[in-house]
C-alpha positions, 0 to 999 in steps of 0.5 A, a space after each residue: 406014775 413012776 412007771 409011766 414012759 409013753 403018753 399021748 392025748 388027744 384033746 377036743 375043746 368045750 369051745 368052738 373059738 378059743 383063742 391062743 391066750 386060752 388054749 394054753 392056758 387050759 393046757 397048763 396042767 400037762 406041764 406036770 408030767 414030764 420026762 417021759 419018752 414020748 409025750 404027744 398031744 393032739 389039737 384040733 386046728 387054731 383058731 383065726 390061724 393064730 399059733 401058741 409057741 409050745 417050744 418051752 412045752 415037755 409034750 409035742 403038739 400035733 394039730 388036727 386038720 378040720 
């Protein structure tokens, strides 16, 4: 997808309690896409109000209110 310059995803999870350990864990495969102009992901809120530090992510995180 060489042509590809704009992407945004929005992810709901299988899981009502993923902890931060998981949720970055799934979200590995969206490391393979990079260099592109926008890249944003939507989440639904943390769980247990724990924060993953996505800084080293090519995507920006965009959390959902409940």
């Amino acid at each position: 997808m060489k042509a590809l310059h704009n992407l945004w995803v929005r992810i709901s999870w299988p899981y009502p309690k993923l902890g931060a350990v998981q949720e970055k864990r799934l979200m590995e495969p969206l490391w393979m896409a990079a260099k592109l102009r926008t890249y944003e992901v939507s989440l639904p809120p943390a769980y247990g109000g724990k924060e993953v530090d996505w800084g080293d992510a090519p995507f920006k995180v965009i959390r959902r209110v409940s």
